[in-house]
N, C-alpha and C positions, 0 to 999 in steps of 0.2 A: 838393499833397496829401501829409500824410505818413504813413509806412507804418503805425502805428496806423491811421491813417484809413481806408487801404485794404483793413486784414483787417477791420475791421467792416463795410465794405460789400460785402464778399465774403462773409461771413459771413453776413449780412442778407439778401444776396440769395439766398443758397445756402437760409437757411430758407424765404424766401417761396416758391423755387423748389417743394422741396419740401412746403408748405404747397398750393400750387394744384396737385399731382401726386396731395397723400393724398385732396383733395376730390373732382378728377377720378374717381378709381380708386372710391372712397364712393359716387358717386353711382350712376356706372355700376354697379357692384355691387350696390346698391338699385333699379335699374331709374328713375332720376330722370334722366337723361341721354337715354331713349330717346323717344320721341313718341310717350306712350300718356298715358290720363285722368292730371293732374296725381294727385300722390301716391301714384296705383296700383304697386302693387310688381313689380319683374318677378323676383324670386326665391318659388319653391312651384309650389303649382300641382295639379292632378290626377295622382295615380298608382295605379299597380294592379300589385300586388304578396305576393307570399305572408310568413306571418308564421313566424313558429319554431316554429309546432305544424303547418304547412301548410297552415293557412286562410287566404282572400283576406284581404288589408287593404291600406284604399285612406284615401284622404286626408279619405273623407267618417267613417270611423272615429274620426281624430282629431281634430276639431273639435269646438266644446261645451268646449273646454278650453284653457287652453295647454299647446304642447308643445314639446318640444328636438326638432330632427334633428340626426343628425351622422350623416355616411359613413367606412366605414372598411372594414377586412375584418380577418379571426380570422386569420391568418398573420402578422397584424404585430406588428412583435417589442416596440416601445413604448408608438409614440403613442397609435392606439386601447386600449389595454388601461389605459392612464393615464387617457384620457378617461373614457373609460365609471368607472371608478372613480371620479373628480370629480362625474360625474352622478350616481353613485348615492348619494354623497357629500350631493349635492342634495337628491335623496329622501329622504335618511334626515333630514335637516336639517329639511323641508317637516313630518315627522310627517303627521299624519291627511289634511292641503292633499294629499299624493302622492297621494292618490286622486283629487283632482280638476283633476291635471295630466298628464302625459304625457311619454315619453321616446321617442324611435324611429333605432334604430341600422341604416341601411342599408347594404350589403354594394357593394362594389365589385369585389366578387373575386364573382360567383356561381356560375362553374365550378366551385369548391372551397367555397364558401359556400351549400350545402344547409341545407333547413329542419332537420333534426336536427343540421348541424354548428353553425349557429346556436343552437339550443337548448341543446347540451352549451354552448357559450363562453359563453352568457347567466346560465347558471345559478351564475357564480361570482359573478354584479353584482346590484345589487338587483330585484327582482319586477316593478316597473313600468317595466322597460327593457325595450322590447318589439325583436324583429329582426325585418328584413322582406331577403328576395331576391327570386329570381324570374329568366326569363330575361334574356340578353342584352337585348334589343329593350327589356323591360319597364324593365331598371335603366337601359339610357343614357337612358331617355325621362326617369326621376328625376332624372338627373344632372342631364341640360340644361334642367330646371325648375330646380331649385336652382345650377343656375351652377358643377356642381361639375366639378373637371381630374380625372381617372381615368387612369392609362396604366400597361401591365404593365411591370417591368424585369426583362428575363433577368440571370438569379444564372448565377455559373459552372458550380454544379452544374447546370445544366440544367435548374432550376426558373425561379420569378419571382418577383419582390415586386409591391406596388402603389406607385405614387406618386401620392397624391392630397390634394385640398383637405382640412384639418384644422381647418375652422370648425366649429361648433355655433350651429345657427340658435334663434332664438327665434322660434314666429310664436305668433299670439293665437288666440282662441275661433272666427275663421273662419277659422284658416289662413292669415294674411295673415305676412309678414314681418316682423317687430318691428324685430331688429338681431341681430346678434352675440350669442354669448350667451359675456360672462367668468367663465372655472372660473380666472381666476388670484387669488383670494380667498378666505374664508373663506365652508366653503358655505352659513354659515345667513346669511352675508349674501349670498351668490347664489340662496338660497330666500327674502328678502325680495323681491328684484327680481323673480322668479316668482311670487307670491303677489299682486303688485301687479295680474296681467293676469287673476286668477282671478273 
């Protein structure tokens, strides 16, 4: 065998490797790996939660529509405030459709993520990006519907950040899990692919 030969099939097999690793990881992430009704999703799910004006808002609110979730918190210094600008991005892309879609920015951070502090952060993004906290007990039960990692990091000053999942979920008119939803695009072509679920 000569050593051409041998880095293509190191090579080869290095892709399949990681071919059956990206599937593995997809599946279980969609709930397709676990032993519940074929195709049922194990990402969503019921929650109960306050919105950014302090009223309840629960999962049965957002159905009738599709809609984005993504988790994050108002202390963080990039990703979320990038995200949520890509979504809003969306919205404004959708036109008139934004009325009949939905966006839902849930909080990670709720000790520091109050209904008014949500309100002041939302008000820089577009109108139909709705926030949702609530207590402890309320937000991990969100979390561990959507499969999301949350953990505080102590900063030197004696504060914290979060470290946590920076997916954006797509589910459809019951709430059900679509996929992923890609903001790495131009958004009125990421408001096609929402438009398709309306």
């Amino acid at each position: 065998m000569t050593a051409r030969t041998s880095q293509i099939l190191l090579v080869l097999s290095a892709f399949l490797t990681g071919l059956v690793v990206f599937t593995g990881v997809f599946l279980y992430a969609t709930g397709n790996l676990s032993g519940g009704a074929p195709g049922a999703s194990a990402i969503g799910g019921p929650f109960k939660l306050i919105d950014q004006n302090g009223k309840p808002i629960t999962d049965a609110d957002m159905k009738g529509r599709p809609f984005l979730v993504f988790f994050g918190y108002t202390h963080c210094p990039d990703v979320c405030p990038t995200t949520l600008f890509d979504v809003s991005e969306v919205m404004h892309a959708l036109g008139n459709d934004a009325d009949r879609t939905g966006a839902l920015f849930i909080t990670v951070d709720p000790e520091r993520d109050t209904p008014p502090v949500m309100k002041d952060y939302l008000s820089s993004f577009d109108p139909h990006l709705s926030g949702a906290t609530g207590d402890r007990a309320a937000i991990d039960a969100a979390e561990k519907a959507y499969r999301v990692y949350a953990k505080k990091v102590p900063t030197r000053d004696g504060d914290y950040s979060m470290d946590h999942t920076a997916l954006v979920y797509l589910m459809d008119k019951q709430g059900r899990f679509v996929a992923p939803f890609s903001l790495k695009r131009r958004p009125e072509e990421a408001a096609t692919e929402l438009r398709r679920y309306l």
